[in-house]
C-alpha positions in Angstrom: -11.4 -106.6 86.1 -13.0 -104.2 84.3 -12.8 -100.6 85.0 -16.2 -98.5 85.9 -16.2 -95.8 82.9 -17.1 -92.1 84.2 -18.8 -89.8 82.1 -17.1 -86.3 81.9 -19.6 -83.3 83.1 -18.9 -80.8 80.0 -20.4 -78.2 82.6 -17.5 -79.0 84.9 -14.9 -79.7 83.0 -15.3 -76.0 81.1 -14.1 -73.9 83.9 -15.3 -70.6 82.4 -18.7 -72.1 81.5 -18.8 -73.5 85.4 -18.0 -70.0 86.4 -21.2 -68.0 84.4 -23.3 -70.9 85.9 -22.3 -69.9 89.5 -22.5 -66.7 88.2 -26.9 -67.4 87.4 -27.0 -68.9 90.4 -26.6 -66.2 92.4 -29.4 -64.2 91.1 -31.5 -67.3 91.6 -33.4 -67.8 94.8 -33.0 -71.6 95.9 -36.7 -72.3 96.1 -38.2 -71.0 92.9 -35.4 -70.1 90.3 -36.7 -66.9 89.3 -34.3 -64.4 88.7 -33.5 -62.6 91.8 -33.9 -59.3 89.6 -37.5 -60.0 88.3 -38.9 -60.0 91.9 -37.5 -56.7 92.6 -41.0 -54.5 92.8 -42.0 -52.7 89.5 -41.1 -48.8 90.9 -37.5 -50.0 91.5 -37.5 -51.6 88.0 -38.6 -48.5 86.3 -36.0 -46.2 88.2 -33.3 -49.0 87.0 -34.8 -48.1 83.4 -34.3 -44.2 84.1 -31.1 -44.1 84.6 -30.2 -45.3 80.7 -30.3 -43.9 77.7 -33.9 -43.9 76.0 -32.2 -46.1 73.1 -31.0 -48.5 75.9 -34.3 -48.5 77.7 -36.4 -49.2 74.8 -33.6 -52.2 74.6 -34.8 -54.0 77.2 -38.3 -54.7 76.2 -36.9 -57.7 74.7 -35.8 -59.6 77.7 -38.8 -60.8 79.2 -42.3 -60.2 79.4 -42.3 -58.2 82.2 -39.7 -55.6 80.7 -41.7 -54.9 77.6 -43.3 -52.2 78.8 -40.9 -50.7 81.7 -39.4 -47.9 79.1 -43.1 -47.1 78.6 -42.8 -45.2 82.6 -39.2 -43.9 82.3 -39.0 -40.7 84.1 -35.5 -39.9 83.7 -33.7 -38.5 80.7 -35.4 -38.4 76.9 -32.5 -37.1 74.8 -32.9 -37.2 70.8 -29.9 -36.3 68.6 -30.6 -36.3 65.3 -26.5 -36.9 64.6 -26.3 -40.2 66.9 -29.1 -41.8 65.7 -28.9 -40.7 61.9 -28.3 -43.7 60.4 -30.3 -46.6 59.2 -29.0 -49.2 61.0 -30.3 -47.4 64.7 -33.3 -46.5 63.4 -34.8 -49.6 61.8 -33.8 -51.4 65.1 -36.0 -48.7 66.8 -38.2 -49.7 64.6 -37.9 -53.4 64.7 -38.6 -52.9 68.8 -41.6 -51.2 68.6 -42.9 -53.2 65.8 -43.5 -50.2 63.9 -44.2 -50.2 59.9 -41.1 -50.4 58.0 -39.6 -47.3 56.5 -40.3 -49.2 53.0 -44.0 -48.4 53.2 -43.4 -45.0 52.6 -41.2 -44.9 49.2 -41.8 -42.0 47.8 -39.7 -40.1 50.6 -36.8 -42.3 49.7 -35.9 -40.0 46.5 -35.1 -37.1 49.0 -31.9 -38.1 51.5 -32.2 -35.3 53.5 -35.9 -35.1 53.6 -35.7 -39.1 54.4 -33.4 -38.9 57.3 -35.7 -35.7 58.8 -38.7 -38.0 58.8 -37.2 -40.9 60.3 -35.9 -38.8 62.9 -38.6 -37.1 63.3 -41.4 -40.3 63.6 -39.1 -42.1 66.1 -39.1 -39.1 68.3 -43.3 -39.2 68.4 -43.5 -42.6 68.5 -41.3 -42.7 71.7 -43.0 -40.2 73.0 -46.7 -41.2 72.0 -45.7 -44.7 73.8 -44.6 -43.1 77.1 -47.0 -43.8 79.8 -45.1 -42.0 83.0 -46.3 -39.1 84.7 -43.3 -36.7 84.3 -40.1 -36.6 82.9 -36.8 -35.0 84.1 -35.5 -33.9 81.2 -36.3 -33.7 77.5 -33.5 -32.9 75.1 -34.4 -32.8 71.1 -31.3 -31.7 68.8 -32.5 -31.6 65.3 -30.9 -30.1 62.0 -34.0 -28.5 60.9 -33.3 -27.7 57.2 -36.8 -28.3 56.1 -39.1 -25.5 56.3 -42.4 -26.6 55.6 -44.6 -29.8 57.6 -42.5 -30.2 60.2 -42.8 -27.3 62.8 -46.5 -29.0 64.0 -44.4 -31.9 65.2 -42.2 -29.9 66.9 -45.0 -27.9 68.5 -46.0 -31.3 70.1 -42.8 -32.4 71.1 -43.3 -28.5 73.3 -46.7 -29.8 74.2 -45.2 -33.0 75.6 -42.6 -31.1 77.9 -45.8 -29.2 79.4 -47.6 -32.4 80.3 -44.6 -34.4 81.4 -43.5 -31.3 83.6 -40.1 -31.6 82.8 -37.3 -29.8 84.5 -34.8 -29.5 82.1 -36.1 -28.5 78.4 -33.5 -28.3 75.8 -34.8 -27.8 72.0 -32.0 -27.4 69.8 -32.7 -27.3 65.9 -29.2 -24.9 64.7 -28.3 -25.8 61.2 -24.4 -26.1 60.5 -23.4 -23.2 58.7 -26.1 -21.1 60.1 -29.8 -20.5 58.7 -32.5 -18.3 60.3 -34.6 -20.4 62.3 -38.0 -21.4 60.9 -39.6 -22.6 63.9 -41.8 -20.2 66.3 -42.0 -21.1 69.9 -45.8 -20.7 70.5 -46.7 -17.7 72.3 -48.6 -17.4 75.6 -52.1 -18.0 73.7 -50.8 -20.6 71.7 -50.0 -22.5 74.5 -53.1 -22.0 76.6 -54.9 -23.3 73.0 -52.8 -26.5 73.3 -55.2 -27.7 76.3 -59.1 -28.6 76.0 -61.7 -25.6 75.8 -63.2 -26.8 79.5 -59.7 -26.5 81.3 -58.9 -22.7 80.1 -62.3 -20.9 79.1 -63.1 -21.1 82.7 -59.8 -20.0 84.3 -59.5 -17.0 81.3 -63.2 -15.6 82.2 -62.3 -15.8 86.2 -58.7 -13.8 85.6 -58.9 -12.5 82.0 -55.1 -13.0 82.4 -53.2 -15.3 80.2 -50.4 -15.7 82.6 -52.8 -17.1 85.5 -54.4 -19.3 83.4 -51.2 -20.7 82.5 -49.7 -20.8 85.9 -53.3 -22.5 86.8 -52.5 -25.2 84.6 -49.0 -25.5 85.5 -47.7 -24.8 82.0 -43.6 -25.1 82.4 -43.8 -24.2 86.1 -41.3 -27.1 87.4 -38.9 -25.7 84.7 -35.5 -25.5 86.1 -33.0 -25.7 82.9 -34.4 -24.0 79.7 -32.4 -24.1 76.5 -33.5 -22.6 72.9 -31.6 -22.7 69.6 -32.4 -21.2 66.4 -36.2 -20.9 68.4 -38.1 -18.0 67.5 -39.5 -17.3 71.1 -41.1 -14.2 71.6 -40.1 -11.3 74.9 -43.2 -12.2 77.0 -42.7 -16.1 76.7 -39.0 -15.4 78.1 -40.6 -12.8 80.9 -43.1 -15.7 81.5 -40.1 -18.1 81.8 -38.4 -15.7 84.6 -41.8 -15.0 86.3 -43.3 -18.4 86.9 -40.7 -20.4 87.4 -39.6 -20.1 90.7 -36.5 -22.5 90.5 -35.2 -21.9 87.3 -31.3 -22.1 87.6 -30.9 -21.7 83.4 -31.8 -20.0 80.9 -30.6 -20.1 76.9 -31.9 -18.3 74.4 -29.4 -18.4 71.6 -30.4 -17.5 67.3 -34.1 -16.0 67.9 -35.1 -13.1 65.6 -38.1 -12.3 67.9 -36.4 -11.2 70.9 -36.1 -7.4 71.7 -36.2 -6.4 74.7 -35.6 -8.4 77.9 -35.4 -7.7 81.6 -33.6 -10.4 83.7 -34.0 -8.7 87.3 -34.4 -10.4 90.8 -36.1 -12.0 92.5 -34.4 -14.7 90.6 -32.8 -16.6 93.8 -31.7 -19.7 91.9 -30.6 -18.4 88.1 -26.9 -19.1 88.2 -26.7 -19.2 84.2 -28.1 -17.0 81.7 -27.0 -16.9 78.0 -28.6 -14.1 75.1 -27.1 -14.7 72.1 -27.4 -14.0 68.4 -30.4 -12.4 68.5 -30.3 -9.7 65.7 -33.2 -7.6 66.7 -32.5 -7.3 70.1 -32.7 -3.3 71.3 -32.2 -3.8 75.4 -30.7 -5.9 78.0 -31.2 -5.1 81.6 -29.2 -8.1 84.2 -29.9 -7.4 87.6 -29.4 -10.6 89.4 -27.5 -11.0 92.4 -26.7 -15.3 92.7 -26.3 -14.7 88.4 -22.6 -16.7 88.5 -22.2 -16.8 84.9 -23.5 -14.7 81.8 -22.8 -15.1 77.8 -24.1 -12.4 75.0 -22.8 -11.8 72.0 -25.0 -9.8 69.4 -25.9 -6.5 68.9 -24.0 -2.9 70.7 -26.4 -2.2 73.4 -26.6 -0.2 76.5 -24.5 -2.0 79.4 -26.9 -4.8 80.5 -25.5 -5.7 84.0 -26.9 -3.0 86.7 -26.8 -5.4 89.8 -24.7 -8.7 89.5 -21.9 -9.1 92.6 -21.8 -13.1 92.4 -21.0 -13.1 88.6 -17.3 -14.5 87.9 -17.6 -16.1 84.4 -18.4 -13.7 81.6 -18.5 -14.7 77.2 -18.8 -11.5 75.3 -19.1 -11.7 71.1 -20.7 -9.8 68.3 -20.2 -6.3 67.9 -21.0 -5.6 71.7 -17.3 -7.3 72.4 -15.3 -4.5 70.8 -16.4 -2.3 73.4 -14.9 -4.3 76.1 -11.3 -3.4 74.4 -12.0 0.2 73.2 -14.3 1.2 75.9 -13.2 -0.3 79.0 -15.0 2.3 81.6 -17.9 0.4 80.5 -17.0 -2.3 81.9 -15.2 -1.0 85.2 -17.9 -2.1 87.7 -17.8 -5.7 87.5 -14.7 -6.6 85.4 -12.2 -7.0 88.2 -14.3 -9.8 89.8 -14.3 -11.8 86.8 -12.4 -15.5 86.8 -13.0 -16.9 83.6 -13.8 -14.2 80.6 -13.9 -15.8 76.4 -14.1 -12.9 74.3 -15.1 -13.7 70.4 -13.6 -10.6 68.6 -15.0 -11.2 65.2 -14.3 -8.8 61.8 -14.6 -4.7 63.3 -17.5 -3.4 62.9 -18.2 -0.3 60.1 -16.7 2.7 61.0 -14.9 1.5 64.2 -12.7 4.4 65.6 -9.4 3.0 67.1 -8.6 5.3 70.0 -4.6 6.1 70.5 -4.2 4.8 73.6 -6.1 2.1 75.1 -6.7 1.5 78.7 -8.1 -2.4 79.5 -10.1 -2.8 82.1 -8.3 -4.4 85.0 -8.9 -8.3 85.8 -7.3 -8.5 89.3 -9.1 -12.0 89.8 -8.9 -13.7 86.3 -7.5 -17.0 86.0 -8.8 -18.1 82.6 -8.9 -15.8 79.5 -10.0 -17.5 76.3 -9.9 -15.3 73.1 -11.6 -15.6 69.7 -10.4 -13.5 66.9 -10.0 -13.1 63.5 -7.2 -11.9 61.6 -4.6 -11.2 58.7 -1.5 -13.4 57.9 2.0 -12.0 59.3 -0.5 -9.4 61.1 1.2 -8.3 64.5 -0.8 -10.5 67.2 1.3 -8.5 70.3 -1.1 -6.0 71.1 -3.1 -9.2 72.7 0.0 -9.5 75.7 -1.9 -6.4 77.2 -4.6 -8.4 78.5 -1.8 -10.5 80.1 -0.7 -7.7 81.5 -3.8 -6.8 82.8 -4.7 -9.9 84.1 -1.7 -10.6 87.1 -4.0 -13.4 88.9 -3.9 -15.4 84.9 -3.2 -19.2 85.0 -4.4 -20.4 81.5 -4.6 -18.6 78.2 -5.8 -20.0 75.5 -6.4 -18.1 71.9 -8.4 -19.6 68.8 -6.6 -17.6 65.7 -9.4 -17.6 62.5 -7.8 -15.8 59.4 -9.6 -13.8 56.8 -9.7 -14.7 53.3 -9.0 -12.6 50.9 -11.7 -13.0 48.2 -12.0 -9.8 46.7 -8.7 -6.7 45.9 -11.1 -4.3 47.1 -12.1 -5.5 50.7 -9.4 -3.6 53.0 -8.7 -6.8 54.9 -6.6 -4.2 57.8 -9.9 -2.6 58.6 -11.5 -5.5 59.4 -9.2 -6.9 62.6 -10.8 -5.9 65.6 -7.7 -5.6 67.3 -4.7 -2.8 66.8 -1.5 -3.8 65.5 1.5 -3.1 67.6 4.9 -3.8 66.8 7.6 -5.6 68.9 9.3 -2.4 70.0 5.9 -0.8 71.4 4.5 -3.7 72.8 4.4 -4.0 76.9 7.3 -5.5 78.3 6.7 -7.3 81.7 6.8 -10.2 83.7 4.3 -12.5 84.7 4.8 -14.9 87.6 1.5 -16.6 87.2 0.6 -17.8 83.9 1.0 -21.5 83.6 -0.7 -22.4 80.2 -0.6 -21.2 76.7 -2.9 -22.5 74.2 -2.5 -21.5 70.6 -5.5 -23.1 67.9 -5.9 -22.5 64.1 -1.5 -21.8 64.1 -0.8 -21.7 60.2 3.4 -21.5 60.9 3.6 -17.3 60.3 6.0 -15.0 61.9 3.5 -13.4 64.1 2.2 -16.8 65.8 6.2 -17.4 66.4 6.9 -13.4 67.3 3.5 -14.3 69.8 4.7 -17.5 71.8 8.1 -16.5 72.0 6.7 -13.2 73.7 4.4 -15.3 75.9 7.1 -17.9 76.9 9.5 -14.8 77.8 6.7 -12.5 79.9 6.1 -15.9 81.6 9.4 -17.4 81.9 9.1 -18.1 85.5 6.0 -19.9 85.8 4.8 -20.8 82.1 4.8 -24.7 82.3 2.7 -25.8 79.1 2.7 -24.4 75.0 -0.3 -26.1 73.8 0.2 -25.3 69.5 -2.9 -26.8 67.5 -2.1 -27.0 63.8 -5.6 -27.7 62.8 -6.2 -24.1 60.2 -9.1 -24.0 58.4 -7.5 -20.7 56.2 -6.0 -23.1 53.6 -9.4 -24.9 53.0 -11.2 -21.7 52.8 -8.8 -19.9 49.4 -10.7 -19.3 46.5 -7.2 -21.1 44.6 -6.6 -23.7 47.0 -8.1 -26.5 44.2 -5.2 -25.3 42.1 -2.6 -24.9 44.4 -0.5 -26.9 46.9 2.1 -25.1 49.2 4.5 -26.8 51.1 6.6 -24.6 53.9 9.8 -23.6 53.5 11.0 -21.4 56.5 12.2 -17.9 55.6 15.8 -17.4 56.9 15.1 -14.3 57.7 12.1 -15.7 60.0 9.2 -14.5 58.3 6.9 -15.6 56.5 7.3 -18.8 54.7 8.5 -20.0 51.7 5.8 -21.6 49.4 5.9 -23.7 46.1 3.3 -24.0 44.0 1.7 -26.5 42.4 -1.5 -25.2 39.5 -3.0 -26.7 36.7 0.2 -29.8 36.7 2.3 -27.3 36.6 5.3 -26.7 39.4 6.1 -23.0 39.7 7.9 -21.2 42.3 6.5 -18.1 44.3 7.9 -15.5 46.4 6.2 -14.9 50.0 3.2 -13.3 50.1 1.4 -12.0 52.8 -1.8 -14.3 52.4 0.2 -17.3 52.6 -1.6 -20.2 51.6 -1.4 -23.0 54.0 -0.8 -26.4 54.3 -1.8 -28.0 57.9 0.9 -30.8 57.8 4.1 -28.7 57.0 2.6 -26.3 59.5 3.2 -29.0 62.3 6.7 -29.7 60.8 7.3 -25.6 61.0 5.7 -26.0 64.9 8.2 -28.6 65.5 11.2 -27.0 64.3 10.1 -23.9 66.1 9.8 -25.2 69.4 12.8 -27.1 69.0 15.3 -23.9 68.8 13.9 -23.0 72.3 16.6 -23.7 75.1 16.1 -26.0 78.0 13.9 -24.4 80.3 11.2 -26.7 81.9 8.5 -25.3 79.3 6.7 -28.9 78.1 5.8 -28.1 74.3 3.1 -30.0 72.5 2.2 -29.9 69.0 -1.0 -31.0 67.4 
């Protein structure tokens, strides 16, 4: 008899490919077979869309008909960085999506890489926003290198203009060049923005108020602004006071590398401002702070008068420039609000000119600081001791961490001492004390000197109690930065003695050896080995040591 032959279902037989079918089916309704997605309405679609990335939303134009055009009405998050999407690669597929001419049509740009990359960046921004059809946007975040100085601020006037109309609520415009560079781009001012609508919509309001702000206010310019960040902006005092006068929610405000900023009040009422940053503004005369919900504050720049008159809720503080100095030298300054501080980063840079360093210094006391971050700059084998006196002052602390940049020594005339911002004390007058608080040490830019050792070995005894964590980053730029490091290689070689280390040289092909000096040149790797070794002499104590 013969035997009835059954042909094998391929879709059954491949479990995994029966399980993605099951899988469709689910999302189809049992009647039509349209996707169970595509007959959700188009406002839920569209808030779907907002919640991605704008290169991910412009991504889904291609699966169906419907979602060509969704991005178009995104009103979430528009966020452009120039360093995510620099390369060709994301850029010709924004371009393939939107059906856009090729970057080939315009050759002639192609001789200039930089000038290249700038205009693609720069044309995919406006054509993104050209194509958006919604009627606001949350947020719009641009960060752009802006090394070219001509041609290119109109279209970042109009990337402003779009902020205006989309009402956004967070406005973040950040066009810093690494390295630093003076910024080229000026914010508009209050009539350049009223001159960025039609005649028929201002004329009128101007000749009813003759008052700039009103009209602007009239035509809702910025006034659902809660989150404002400039950088390397020029934006002049009155679009700032305009900033802090009109919008009656803002919660942030940035102003960082503007050269037109001189003299700004931030006083009350300012209910919601929790965050307010000034910095690197190098014509900046006066600061008044008077704002009593003001939870955190950053300036670094210029000496000035002390700004903050009237701020009870602010507990997170970031001082730099010269204006930091006076937070070690003249502490009375800083009496009235310092000891309800929690967090406070101080960026002690070179000393300024002419810096008198008192005898005795008395820090201001931070009874409620739990988190001290320090910048500073200073000399190799340099005493770094006279920095456990914020420790001391500080009995509440729970994490320190210090970031350790050294000055290079390019010229025999610059008096590299003068320069540290800091004393130098020696291990027989530095404070001796305990600590029962302080739980983590961080250490970055360690080159394997003396001092760094003499430091943590200071720290690890003031805090022997508590101290849980030595964080020691070996990542120094000081050895990059030496006018001779393209002739010479050093390899550590501890000291028996314990100071500085020993260094071999290697210049021109030619091995030589070289007695310590006291600009060390460094070498990051045998700085870990040193960091090892070091940590390793330590007894058993509980301390968990980790080198990087």
């Amino acid at each position: 008899m013969e035997m009835n032959k059954h042909k094998a279902d391929p879709d059954t037989q491949n479990h995994g490919k029966r399980k993605r079918k099951q899988g469709i089916d689910t999302l189809r309704t049992p009647c039509t077979g349209i996707n169970a997605i595509d007959k959700l309405p188009d406002d839920l679609l569209t808030a779907i869309v907002s919640c991605m990335s704008i290169k991910d939303a412009v991504r889904t134009s291609v699966l169906s008909h419907r979602w060509r055009y969704l991005w178009m009405f995104t009103h979430g998050v528009l966020e452009f960085d120039e360093r995510d999407i620099s390369s060709d690669k994301t850029v010709l597929e924004f371009d393939n999506i939107m059906s856009n001419k090729t970057v080939r049509d315009f050759g002639y740009i192609s001789y200039h890489k930089t000038r290249m990359k700038t205009y693609k960046f720069n044309r995919m921004v406006n054509h993104v926003l050209d194509l958006h059809q919604g009627t606001s946007v949350d947020s719009l975040i641009v960060r752009f290198c802006n090394k070219i100085k001509a041609g290119y601020p109109s279209f970042i006037s109009e990337w402003v203009l779009f902020a205006v109309h989309k009402k956004v609520k967070r406005f973040e415009l950040d066009l810093s060049v690494p390295g630093g560079s003076p910024c080229n781009y000026k914010f508009p001012d209050l009539v350049g923005l009223l001159t960025k609508f039609p005649l028929n919509e201002f004329v009128p309001l101007y000749e009813k108020s003759m008052s700039f702000v009103w009209c602007l206010r009239s035509l809702n310019v910025f006034l659902s602004l809660r989150s404002v960040r400039l950088v390397s902006v020029d934006i002049k005092d009155e679009v700032v006071r305009y900033f802090l006068d009109s919008c009656p929610y803002i919660e942030k405000l940035c102003i960082r590398g503007s050269a037109s900023i001189i003299d700004v009040e931030v006083v009350d009422p300012l209910p919601y401002l929790k965050v307010l940053e000034i910095s690197e503004c190098c014509n900046i005369q006066s600061l008044v702070i008077s704002v009593k919900n003001l939870a955190s504050c950053a300036y670094e720049g210029n000496e000035i008068s002390l700004p903050f008159k009237n701020v009870p809720n602010l507990s997170e503080l970031t001082l730099g420039g010269v204006f930091c100095e006076s937070f070690i030298y003249e502490p009375n300054k800083h009496s009235s609000y310092s000891a309800q501080l929690v967090k406070l980063v101080l960026n002690l840079q070179t000393a300024s000119v002419g810096r008198q360093i008192p005898p005795r210094i008395d820090l201001p006391q931070l009874h409620a600081l739990k988190r001290l971050e320090l910048s500073i700059v200073s000399q190799v084998g340099r005493s770094l001791l006279f920095l456990t006196s914020l420790i001391k002052a500080s009995p509440q602390l729970h994490e320190f961490k210090m970031k350790i940049n050294y000055l290079v020594p390019c010229s025999s005339f610059i008096d590299l001492p003068s320069l540290i911002p800091f004393p130098e004390v020696t291990s027989v007058e530095a404070n001796v004390f305990d600590h029962n608080n302080l739980k983590v040490v961080e250490i970055d830019g360690y080159c394997g000197c003396a001092s760094e050792d003499e430091f943590i070995a200071q720290m690890c005894s003031i805090a022997a109690t508590s101290l849980e964590t030595v964080i020691i980053d070996t990542d120094c730029d000081y050895y990059r930065d030496h006018p001779n490091y393209k002739y010479i290689l050093v390899i550590y070689k501890p000291r028996q003695d314990g100071k500085l280390p020993m260094m071999k040289g290697v210049k021109k092909g030619k091995r030589r050896h070289e007695d310590p000096t006291e600009n060390g040149q460094m070498n990051p790797v045998d700085a870990k080995k040193h960091a090892d070794r070091f940590v390793s002499s330590f007894p058993s104590s509980g301390i968990k040591f980790i080198v990087r």
